[in-house]
N, C-alpha and C positions, 0 to 999 in steps of 0.2 A: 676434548677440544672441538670445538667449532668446526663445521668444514667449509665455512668460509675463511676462516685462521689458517686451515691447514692448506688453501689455496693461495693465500698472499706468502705464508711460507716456501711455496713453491714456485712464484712469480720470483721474491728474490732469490731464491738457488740457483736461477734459470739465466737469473740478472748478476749471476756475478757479485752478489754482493753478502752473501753469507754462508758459508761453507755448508755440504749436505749434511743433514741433521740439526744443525745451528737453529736454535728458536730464541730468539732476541726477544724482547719485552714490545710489543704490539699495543699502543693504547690509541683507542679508538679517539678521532676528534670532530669537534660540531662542525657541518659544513651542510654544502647546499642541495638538494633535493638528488643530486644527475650521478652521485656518486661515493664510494664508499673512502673513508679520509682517516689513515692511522700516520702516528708517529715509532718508526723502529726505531730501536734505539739499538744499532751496529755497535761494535770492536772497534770501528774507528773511530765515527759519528752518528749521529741521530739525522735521519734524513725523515724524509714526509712522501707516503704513501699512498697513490690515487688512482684507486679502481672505478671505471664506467661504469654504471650499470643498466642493463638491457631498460626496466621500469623504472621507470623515476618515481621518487617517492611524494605523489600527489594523490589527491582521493581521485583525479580524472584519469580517465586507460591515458596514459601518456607512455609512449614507446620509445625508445631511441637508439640508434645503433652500437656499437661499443665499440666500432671503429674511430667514433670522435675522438678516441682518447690519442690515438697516434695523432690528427690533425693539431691537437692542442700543442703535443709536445714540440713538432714541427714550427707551431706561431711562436715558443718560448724561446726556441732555439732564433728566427729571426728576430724577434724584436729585439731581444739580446744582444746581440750584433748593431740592431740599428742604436740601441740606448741600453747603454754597458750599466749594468746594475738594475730595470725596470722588472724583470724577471727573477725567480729561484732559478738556479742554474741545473741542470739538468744532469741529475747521477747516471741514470739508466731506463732503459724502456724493455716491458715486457708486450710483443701485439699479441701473441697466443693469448695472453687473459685480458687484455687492454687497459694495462698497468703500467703505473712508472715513476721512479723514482726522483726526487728533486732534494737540495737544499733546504733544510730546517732553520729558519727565518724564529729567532727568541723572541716571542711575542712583547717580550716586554721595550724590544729596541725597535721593533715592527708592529705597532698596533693597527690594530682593523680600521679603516673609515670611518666606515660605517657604526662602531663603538662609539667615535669620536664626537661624530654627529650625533649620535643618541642621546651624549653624556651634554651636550652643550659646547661640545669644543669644534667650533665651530669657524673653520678660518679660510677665505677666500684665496688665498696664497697654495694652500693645499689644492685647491679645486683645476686653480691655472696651473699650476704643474701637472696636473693631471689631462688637461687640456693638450696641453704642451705636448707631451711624453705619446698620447695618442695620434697627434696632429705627425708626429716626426714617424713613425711605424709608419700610417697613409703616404705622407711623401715618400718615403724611401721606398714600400712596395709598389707603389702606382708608377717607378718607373724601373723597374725590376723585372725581364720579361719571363724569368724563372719562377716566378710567382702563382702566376693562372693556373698549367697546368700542376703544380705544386698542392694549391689546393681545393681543388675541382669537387670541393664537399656539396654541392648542390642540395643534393637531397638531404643531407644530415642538416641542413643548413633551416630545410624548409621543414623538418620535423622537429627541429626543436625552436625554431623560434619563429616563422610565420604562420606556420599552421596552429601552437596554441596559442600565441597573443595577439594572432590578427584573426584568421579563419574562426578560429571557436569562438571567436566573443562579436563575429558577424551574425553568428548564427543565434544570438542574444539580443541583436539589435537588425532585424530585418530591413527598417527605413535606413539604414549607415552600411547595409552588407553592399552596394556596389562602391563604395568611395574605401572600405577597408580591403577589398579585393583586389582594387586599383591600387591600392601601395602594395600589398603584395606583385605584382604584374610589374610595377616600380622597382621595388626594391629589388626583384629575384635578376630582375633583365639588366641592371645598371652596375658594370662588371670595371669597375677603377681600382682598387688597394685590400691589402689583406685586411680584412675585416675581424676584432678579436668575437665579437657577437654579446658578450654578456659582462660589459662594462659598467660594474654596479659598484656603490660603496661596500658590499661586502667582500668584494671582492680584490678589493686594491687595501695593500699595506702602508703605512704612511713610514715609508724608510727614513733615514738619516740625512740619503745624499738623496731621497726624492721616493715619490710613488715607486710601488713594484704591484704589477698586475698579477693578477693568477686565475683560472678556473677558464681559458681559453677553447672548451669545447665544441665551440659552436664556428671557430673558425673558419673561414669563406673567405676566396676572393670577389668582391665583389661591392655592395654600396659603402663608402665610409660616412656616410648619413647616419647610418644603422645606430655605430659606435656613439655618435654626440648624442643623437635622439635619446636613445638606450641611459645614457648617462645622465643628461638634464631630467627626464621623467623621473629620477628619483629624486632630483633636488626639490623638485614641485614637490609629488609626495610625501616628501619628509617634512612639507608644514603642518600638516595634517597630523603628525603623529606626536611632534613637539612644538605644538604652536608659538608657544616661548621665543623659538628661537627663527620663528619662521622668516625673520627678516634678514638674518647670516644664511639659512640656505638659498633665499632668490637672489642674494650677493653673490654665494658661491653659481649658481646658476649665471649669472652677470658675468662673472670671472671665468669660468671654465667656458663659456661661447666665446666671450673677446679672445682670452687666448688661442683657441683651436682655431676660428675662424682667421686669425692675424698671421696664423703657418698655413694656412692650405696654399699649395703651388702648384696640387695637377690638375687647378681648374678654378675659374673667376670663381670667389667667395660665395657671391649669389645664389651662385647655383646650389652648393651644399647645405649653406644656409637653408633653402628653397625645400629644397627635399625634406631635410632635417625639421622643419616647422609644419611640412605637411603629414609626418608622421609620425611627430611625440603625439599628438590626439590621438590617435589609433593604440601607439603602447599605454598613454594615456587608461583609457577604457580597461587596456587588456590587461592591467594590473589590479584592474576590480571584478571584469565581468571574462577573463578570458580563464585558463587550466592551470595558471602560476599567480593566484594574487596575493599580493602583500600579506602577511602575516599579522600585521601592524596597525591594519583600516579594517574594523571591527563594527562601527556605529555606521547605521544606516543612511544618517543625515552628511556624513563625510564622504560614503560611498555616493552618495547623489549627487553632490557638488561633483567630484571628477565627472559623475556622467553627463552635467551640464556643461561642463567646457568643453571636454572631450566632443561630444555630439555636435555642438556649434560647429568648432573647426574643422570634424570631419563634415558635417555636409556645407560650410561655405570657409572651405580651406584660404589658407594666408600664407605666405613666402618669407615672414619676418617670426623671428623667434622672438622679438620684443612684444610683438603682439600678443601672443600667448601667453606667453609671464603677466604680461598687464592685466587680462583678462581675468587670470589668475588672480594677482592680486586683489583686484575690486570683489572677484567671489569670494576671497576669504575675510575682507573688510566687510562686505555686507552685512547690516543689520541682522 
């Protein structure tokens, strides 16, 4: 047996959840770079299994704490609370290994987004619930003052997502390294709502009674900019990779701003708007030229186009998220 096997069997003895000696059926499942993902299949129920781990699985040294994993579980437990069902609910937590146990969500009643989007299913209604469901977590912890010191991840914060999607892809673009600096200096200082940090379609299930998030690592108090940015940069992207259908993802792109922006209440619209549209250009870049890029953007000629938009709006940045999309659009209609 593995002795990484024989330490998730040890994580649940620890957790209460299978008696000593108990070795349950452990099947390993696909997930995202930050961490190792099985399904146990318990005596009572099948629950889903999610170990941190120190290296993340990129070709760049990419490091990261393995204390995020407690912050994640701490965001699942509030949003939870704020929006009953948006989350797996949470079985058990091991910190010794920075493990923990959740809710086994039947993929065939929960499918991935991000599938959905791939396959053509492709629906604007999905995108503004997700808007929504985000927008109400913001509100609720921006006036929450248990919050801050709650989750004071600062540095986990800026190792796993300013430092490789804005820092390393400055360092790839020297004329754009003071203006991606500057959103970092932005983003790290601008301390409003619990922020989930890696608000991707892969990451969100498309439940029954609505979205359910997952993979809340990177949690932070702090910009809720981060979260819409973080989320539109993939609708752009995903024209690129099914052009077919690239006119339902700048829809859902359309729908997931109106609705997020139509709930914001700890602060005029503008404002997040504002942030939010001066920093999809940066993740923009950083999903071609930063330590995490797309999987999906393979051809040179589509990696160039991001770095043409991206680059405009970092060095003569815009306040309107319309404007970006637009921009967008006309580079991908060009001749």
């Amino acid at each position: 047996m593995e002795p990484d096997t024989q330490s998730l069997y040890a994580a649940l003895e620890r957790m209460r959840l299978i008696a000593p000696g108990a070795r349950p059926l452990l099947t390993p499942l696909a997930g995202g770079v930050s961490s190792d993902i099985y399904r146990a299949d318990l005596a009572s129920a099948p629950v889903c299994i999610k170990r941190a781990l120190a290296k993340l699985k990129v070709a760049a040294d990419w490091q990261a704490p393995v204390a995020r994993n407690h912050y994640e579980v701490e965001w699942m437990r509030v949003a939870g609370a704020v929006v009953p069902g948006a989350v797996p609910a949470v079985r058990a937590e091991d910190r010794e290994s920075g493990t923990f146990a959740m809710a086994w969500l039947d993929p065939e009643s929960y499918p991935v987004w991000k599938v959905q989007l791939r396959d053509g299913v492709v629906e604007p209604a999905t995108a503004a619930a997700v808007g929504r469901t985000v927008a109400a977590i913001h509100n609720a912890t921006a006036r929450d003052a248990s919050i801050p010191g709650r989750f004071a991840s600062d540095a986990i914060f800026h190792s796993i997502r300013l430092e490789p999607y804005l820092l390393a892809t400055a360092a790839k673009h020297p004329d754009c390294k003071s203006a991606l600096e500057a959103l970092v200096e932005t983003t790290a200082s601008t301390k409003l709502a619990l922020v989930h940090g890696d608000v991707s379609p892969k990451n969100i299930l498309v439940g029954p009674q609505g979205p359910v998030l997952l993979d809340a690592e990177c949690a932070w108090f702090g910009d809720p900019a981060f979260d819409l940015a973080f989320c539109l940069n993939h609708m752009l992207l995903k024209c690129l990779w099914r052009p077919q259908w690239r006119d339902g993802y700048l829809a859902c792109f359309d729908a997931l701003t109106s609705a997020y922006l139509d709930a914001v209440a700890w602060e005029p619209r503008a404002l997040v708007e504002g942030r939010t549209a001066r920093l999809l250009p940066g993740l923009f870049l950083g999903r071609v030229d930063g330590k995490s890029p797309v999987e999906y953007l393979q051809a040179d000629a589509d990696k160039d186009r991001v770095r043409r938009i991206a680059r405009r709006f970092l060095l003569q940045p815009v306040n309107s998220l319309a404007q970006v999309r637009d921009a967008w659009w006309t580079e991908l209609t060009a001749a």
